[in-house]
C-alpha positions as CSV (number, residue, x, y, z in Angstrom):
1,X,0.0,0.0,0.0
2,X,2.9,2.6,0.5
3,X,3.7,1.9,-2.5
4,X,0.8,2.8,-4.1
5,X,0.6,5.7,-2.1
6,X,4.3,7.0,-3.2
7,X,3.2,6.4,-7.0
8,X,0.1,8.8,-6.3
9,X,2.0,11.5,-4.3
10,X,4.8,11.3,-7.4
11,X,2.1,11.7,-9.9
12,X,0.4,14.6,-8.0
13,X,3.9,16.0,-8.7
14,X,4.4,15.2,-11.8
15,X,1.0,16.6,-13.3
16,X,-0.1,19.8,-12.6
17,X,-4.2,19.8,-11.3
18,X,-5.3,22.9,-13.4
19,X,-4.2,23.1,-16.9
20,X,-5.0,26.1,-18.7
21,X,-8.4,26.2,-20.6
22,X,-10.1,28.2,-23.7
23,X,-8.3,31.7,-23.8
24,X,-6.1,31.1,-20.8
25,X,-4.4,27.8,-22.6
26,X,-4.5,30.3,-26.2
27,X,-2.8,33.3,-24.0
28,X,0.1,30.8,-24.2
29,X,2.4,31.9,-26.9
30,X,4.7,28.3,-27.1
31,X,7.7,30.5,-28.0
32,X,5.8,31.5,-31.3
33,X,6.1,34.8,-33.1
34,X,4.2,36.2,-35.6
35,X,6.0,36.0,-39.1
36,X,6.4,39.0,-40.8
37,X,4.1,39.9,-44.0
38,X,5.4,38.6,-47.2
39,X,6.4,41.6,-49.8
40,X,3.8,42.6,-52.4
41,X,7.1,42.0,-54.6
42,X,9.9,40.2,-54.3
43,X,12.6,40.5,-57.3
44,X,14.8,37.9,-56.1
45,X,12.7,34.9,-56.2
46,X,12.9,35.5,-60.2
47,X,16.4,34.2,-59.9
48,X,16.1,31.0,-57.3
49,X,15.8,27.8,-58.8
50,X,13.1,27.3,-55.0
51,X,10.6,29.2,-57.0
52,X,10.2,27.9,-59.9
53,X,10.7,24.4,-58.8
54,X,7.6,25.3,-56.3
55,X,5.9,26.6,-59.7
56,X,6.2,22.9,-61.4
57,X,5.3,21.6,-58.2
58,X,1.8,22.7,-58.9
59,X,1.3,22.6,-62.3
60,X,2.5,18.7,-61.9
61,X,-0.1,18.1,-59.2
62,X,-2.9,20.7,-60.7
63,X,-2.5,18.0,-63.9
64,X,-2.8,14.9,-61.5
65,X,-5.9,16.2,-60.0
66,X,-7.4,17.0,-63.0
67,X,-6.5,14.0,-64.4
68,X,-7.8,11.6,-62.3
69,X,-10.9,13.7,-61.5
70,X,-12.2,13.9,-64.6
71,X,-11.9,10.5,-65.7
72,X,-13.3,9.8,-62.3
73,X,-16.5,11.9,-63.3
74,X,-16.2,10.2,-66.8
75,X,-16.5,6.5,-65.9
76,X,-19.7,7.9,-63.5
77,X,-21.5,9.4,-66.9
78,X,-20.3,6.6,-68.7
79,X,-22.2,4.0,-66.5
80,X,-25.8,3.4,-67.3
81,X,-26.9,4.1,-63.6
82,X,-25.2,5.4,-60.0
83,X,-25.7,2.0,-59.2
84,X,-23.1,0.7,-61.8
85,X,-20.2,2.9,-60.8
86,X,-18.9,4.8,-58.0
87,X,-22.0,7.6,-57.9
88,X,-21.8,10.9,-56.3
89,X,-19.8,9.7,-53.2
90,X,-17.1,8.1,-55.2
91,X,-16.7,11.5,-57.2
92,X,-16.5,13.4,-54.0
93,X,-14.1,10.8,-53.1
94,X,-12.0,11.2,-55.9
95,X,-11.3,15.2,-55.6
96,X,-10.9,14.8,-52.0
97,X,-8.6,11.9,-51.6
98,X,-6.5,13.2,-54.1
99,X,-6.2,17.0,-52.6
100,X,-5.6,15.4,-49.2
101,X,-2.5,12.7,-51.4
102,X,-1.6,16.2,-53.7
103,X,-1.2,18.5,-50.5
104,X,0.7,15.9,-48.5
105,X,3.2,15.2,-51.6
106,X,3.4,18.8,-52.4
107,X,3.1,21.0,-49.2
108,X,7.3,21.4,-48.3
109,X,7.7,22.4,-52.0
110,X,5.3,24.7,-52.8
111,X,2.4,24.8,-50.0
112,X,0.5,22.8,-51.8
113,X,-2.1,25.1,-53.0
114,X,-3.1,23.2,-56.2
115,X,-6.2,26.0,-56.5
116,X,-6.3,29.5,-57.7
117,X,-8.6,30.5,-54.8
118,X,-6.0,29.2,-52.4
119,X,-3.9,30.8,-53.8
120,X,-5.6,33.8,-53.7
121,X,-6.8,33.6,-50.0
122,X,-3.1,33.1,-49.1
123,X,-1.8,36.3,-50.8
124,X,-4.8,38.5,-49.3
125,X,-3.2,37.2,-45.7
126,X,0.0,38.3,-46.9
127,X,1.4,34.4,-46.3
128,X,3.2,35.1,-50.0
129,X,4.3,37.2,-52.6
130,X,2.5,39.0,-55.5
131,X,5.0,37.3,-57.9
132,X,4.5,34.1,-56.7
133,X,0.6,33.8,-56.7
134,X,0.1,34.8,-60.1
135,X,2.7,32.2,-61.0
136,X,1.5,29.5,-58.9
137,X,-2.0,30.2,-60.3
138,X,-0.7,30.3,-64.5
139,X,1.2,26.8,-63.4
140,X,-2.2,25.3,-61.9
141,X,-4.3,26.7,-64.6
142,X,-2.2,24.6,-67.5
143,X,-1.5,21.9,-65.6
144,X,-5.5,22.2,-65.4
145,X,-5.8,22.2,-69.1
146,X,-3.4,19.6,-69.6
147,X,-4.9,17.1,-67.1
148,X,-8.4,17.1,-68.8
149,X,-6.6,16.9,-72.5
150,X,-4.8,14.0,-71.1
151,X,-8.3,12.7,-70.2
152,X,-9.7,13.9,-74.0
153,X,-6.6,11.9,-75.3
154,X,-7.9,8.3,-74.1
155,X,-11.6,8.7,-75.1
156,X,-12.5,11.7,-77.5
157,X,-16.0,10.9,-78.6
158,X,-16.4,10.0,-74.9
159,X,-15.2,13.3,-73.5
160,X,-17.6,15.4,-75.9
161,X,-20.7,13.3,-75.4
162,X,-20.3,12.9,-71.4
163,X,-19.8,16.8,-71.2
164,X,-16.0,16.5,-69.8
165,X,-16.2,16.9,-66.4
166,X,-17.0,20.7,-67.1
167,X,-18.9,22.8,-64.5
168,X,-22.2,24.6,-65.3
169,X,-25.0,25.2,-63.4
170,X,-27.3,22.5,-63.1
171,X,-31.2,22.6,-63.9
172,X,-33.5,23.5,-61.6
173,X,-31.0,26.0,-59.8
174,X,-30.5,29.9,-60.5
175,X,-27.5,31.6,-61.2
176,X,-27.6,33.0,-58.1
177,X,-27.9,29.5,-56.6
178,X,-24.9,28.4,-58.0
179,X,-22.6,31.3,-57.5
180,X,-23.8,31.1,-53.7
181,X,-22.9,27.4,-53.4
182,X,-19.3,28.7,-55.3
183,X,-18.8,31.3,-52.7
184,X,-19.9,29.0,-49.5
185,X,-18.1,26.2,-51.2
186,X,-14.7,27.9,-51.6
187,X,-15.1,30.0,-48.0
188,X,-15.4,25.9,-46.3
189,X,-12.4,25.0,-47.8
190,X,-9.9,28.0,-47.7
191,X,-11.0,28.2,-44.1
192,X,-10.0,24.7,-43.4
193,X,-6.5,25.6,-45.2
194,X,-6.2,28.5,-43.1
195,X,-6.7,26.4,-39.6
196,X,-5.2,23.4,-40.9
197,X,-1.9,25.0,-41.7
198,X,-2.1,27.5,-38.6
199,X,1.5,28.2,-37.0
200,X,0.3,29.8,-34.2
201,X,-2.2,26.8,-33.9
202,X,0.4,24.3,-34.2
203,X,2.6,25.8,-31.7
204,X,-0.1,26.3,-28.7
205,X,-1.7,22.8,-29.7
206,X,1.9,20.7,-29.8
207,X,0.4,17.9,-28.3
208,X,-2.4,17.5,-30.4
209,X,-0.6,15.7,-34.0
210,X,-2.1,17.8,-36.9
211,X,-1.6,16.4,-40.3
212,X,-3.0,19.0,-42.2
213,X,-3.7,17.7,-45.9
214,X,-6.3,15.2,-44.0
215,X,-8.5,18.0,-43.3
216,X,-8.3,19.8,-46.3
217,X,-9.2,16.9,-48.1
218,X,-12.2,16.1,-46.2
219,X,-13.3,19.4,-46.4
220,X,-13.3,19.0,-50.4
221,X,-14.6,15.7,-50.0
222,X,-17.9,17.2,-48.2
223,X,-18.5,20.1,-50.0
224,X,-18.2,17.7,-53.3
225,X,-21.2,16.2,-51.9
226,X,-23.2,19.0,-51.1
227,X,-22.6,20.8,-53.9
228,X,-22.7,18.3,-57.0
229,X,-25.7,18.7,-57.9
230,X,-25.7,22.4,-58.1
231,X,-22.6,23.5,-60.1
232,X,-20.9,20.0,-60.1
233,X,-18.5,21.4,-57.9
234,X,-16.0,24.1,-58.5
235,X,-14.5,25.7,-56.1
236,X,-11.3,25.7,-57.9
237,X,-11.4,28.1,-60.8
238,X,-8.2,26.0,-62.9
239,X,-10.0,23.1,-62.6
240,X,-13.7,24.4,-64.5
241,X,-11.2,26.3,-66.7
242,X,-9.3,23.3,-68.1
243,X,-12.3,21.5,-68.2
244,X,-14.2,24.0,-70.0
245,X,-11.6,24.8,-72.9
246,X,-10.9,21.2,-73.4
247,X,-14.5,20.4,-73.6
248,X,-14.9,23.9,-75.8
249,X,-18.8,23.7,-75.8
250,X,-21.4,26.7,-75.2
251,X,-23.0,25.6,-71.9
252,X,-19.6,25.5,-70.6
253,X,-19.0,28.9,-70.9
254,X,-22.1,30.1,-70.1
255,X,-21.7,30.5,-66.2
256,X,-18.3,30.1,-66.6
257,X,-17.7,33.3,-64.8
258,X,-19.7,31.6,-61.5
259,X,-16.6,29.5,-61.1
260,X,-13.9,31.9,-60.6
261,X,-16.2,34.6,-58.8
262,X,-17.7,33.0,-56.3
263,X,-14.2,30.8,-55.4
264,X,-12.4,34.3,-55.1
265,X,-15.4,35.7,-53.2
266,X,-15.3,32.8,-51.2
267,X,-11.2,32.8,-50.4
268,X,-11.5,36.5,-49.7
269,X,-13.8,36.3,-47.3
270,X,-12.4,33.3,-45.7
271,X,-9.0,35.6,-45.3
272,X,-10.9,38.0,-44.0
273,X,-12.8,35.8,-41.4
274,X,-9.2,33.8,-40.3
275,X,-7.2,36.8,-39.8
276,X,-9.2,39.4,-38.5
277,X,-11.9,37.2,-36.1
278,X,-10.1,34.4,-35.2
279,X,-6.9,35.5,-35.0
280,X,-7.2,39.5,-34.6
281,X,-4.3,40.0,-36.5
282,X,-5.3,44.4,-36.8
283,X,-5.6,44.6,-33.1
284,X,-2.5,43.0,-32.1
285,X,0.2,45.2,-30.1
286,X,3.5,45.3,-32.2
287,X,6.6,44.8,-29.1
């Protein structure tokens, strides 16, 4: 028994009784500092072999998404009911396993944006350069364009009949409807990017094992399936661009527009929400 009673007095000891909870346990700074902003422009990343390795980093990835995806959403038109192929879920399935696989294999070269909007949302924070996200997004936009001819390539008369993957919005919906599910869509996902890859966050929460492309991936993966049968899912203006000049039909340009408003709409207010809200960035005393 004394013993026992030794092992209980030495855990007492050991582990503190209160731990700090909600805004005491975020008070906490972990040793973290808040980075500085990233330039508007920054000359010298013309010049390092870093950025424009980061740049092929995305437009290889932007072509595996697109790649997969839309042959994904091919075999699904292709099959003479849901029943016969993957459906809905598998589709939603196939964008979001391969963000969460693309992020993972990408994110220490480039971030891992693989999306214009994400792109976008990242420069209004500041987290990079002028230079760099108009790169990043002309690299995702032809990988984009080259994923879904890659697509075109195996089945032509396929790829024209079953629409190629390209978004529009659906019947039954207004415009309105669809650039609204665009904007919530986008806002769901480049918030989830913006917790997910949180320093601060990481830093307080240490203990807690994030690995962020599993979130991000999910989040695609649910707004796939909510938002489907609206637009067919945008959310990532390279990937209804490349689908819509490779499938080069009317209808797919006809609320073409939706699909890189609302996702820039959406990833601006997102920015807006993370870094002013949550993390009060304005307010913060400078040391």
């Amino acid at each position: 028994m004394e013993g026992k009673e030794e092992d209980v007095k030495l855990g007492a000891n050991k582990f503190s009784e209160r731990q700090p909870l909600g805004t005491a346990a975020q008070s906490e700074d972990k040793d973290y500092k808040e980075p500085p902003p990233a330039p508007l422009f920054e000359p010298g990343e013309l010049s390092s072999w870093s950025f424009y390795r980061a740049g092929i980093a995305e437009f290889v990835a932007t072509f595996l998404f697109l790649y997969i995806t839309v042959l994904t959403v091919m075999g699904v038109k292709r099959s003479p009911n849901m029943c016969a192929s993957v459906g809905i879920q598998g589709i939603a399935w196939a964008f979001g396993g391969m963000i969460f696989a693309l992020v993972y294999c990408t994110a220490g070269i480039s971030g891992g944006h693989i999306n214009p909007a994400v792109t976008f949302g990242l420069f209004l924070a500041r987290k990079l350069s002028l230079t760099r996200a108009i790169f990043y997004m002309v690299m995702q936009c032809l990988g984009a364009i080259c994923g879904a001819g890659v697509v075109k390539g195996f089945q032509p008369s396929q790829y024209q009949l079953q629409g190629g993957g390209a978004n529009s919005v659906n019947h039954g919906y207004t415009k309105g409807d669809g650039l609204g599910a665009e904007i919530v869509g986008t806002f769901v996902l480049v918030y989830t990017v913006f917790s997910a890859t949180d320093a601060k966050r990481n830093a307080r929460d240490s203990h807690v094992p994030i690995l962020a492309p599993l979130p991000i991936g999910f989040a695609v993966f649910l707004v796939h399936l909510a938002t489907i049968p609206i637009t067919g899912t945008g959310i990532n203006p390279a990937r209804s661009l490349g689908a819509a000049i490779i499938f080069n039909r009317a209808h797919a340009w006809h609320d073409h527009w939706i699909f890189w408003v609302g996702p820039f709409i959406g990833a601006a207010l997102a920015a807006v929400y993370h870094q002013i809200v949550i993390r009060a960035i304005p307010f913060k005393t400078k040391d």
